[in-house]
C-alpha positions as a printed NumPy array, in Angstrom:
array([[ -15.697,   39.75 , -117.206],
       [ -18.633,   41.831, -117.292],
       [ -21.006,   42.218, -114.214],
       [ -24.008,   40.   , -115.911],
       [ -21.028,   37.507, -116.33 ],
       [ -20.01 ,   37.866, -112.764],
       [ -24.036,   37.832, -111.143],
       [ -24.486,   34.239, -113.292],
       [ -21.298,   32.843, -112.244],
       [ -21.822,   34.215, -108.45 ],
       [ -25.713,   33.142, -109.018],
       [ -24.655,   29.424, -109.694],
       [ -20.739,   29.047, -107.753],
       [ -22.487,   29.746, -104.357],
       [ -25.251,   27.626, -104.389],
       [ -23.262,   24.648, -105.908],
       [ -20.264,   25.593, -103.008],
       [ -23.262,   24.761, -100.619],
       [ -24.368,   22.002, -101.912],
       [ -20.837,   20.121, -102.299],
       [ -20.449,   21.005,  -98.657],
       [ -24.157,   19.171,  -97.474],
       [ -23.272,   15.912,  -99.946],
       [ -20.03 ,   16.026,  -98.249],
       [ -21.086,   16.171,  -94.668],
       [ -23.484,   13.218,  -95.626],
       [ -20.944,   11.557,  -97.099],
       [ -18.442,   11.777,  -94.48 ],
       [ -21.426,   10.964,  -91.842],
       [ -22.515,    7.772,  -93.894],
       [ -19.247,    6.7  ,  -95.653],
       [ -16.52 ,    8.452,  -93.462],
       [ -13.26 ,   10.254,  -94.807],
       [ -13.474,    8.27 ,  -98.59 ],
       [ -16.851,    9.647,  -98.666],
       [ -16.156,   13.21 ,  -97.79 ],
       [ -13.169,   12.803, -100.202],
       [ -14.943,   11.009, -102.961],
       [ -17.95 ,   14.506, -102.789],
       [ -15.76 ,   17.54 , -102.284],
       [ -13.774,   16.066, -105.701],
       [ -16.889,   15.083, -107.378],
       [ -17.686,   19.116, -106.435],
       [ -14.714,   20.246, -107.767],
       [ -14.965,   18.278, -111.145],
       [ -18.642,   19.964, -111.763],
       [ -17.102,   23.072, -110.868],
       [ -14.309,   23.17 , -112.817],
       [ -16.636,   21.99 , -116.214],
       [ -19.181,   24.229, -115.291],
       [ -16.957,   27.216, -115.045],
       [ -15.221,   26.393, -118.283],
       [ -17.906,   26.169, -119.628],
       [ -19.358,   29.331, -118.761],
       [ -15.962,   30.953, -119.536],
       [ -16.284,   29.622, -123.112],
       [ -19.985,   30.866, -123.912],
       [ -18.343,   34.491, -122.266],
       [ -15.936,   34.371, -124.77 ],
       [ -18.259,   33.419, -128.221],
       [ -21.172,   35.437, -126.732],
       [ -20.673,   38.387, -128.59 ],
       [ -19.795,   37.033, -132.259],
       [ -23.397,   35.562, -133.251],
       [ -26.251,   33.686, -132.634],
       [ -25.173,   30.12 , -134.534],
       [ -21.618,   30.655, -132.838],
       [ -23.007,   31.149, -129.483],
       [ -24.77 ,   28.115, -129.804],
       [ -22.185,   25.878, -131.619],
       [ -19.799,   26.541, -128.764],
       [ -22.858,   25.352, -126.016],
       [ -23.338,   22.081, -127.312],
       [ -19.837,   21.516, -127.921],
       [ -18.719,   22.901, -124.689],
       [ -21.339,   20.61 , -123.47 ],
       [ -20.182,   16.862, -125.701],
       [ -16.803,   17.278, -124.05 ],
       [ -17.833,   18.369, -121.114],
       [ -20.372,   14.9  , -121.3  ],
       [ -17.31 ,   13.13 , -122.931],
       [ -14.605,   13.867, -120.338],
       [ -17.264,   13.335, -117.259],
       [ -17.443,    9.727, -118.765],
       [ -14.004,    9.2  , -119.148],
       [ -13.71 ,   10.457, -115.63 ],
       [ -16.276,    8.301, -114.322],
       [ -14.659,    5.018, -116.189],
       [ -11.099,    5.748, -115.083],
       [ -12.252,    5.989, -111.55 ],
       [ -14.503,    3.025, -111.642],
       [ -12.442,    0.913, -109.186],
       [ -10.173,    3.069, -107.227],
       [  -9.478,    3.198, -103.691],
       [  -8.873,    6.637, -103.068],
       [ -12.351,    7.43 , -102.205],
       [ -15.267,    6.379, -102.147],
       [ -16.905,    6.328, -105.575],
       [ -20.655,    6.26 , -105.041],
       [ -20.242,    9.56 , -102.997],
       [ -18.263,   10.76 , -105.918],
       [ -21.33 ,   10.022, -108.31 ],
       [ -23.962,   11.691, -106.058],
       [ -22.056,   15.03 , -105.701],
       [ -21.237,   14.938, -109.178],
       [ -25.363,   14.574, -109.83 ],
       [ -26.232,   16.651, -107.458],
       [ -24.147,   19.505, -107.95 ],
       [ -24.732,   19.278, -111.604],
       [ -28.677,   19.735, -110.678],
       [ -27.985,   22.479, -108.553],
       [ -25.195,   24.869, -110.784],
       [ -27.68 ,   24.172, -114.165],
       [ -31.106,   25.38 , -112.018],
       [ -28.963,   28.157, -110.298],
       [ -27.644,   29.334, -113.576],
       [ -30.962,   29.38 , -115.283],
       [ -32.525,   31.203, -112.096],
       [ -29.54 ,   33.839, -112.722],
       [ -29.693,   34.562, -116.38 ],
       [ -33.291,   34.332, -115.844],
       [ -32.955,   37.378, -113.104],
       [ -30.656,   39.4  , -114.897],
       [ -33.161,   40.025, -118.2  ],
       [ -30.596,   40.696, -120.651],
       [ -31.477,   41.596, -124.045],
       [ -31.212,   39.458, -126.954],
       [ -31.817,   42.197, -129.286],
       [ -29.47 ,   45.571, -128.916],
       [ -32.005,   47.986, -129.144],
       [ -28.984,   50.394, -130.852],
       [ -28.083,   47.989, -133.303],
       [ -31.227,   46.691, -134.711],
       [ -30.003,   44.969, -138.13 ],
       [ -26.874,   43.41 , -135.861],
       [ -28.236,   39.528, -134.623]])
């Protein structure tokens, strides 16, 4: 992992860590334990997608342009796909409460996508290697 790999993944983990924990204190104060449950795993869900994610773009990054972005939006239909399928399967469980799940899952989503952005956004990384000019 490089270190502009490490400061977007840092930039973005942190922030989203935080805001599982607040979702998950208001969970727990509204809902009690199913709610505190029902956020920390809705947390964990966005970031365990999130980081795959990530991980995958790390790995295609340095191929090309049209296989950087190939991998992003597919990264991001299963990602879309599988959070569905998670969502359905745990429509009408008891094991915690499933509204709480939902929020954190939005929530944290909003948070580790604007924290990312802010990151890569910080870190000014060229899109053109000024030593390779005819390499895209």
């Amino acid at each position: 992992m490089q270190s502009n790999d490490a400061a977007i993944l840092r930039g973005a983990a942190v922030p989203t860590t935080l805001a599982t924990a607040v979702v998950a204190a208001i969970a727990w104060a509204l809902v009690g334990v199913d709610g505190l449950v029902g956020a920390l795993l809705g947390g964990l869900v966005v970031m365990l997608f999130a980081g795959v994610g990530l991980w995958v773009i790390m790995r295609v990054r340095n191929r090309n342009a049209y296989a950087l972005m190939n991998a992003a939006l597919l990264t991001y239909l299963i990602k879309i796909i599988a959070l569905a399928g998670l969502l359905v399967a745990f429509k009408d469980t008891t094991l915690f409460d499933t509204r709480s799940f939902g929020w954190a899952i939005l929530v944290d989503i909003l948070v580790w996508t604007s924290f990312e952005v802010r990151a890569f956004n910080r870190l000014q990384i060229l899109y053109v290697d000024p030593e390779n000019p005819g390499k895209a």
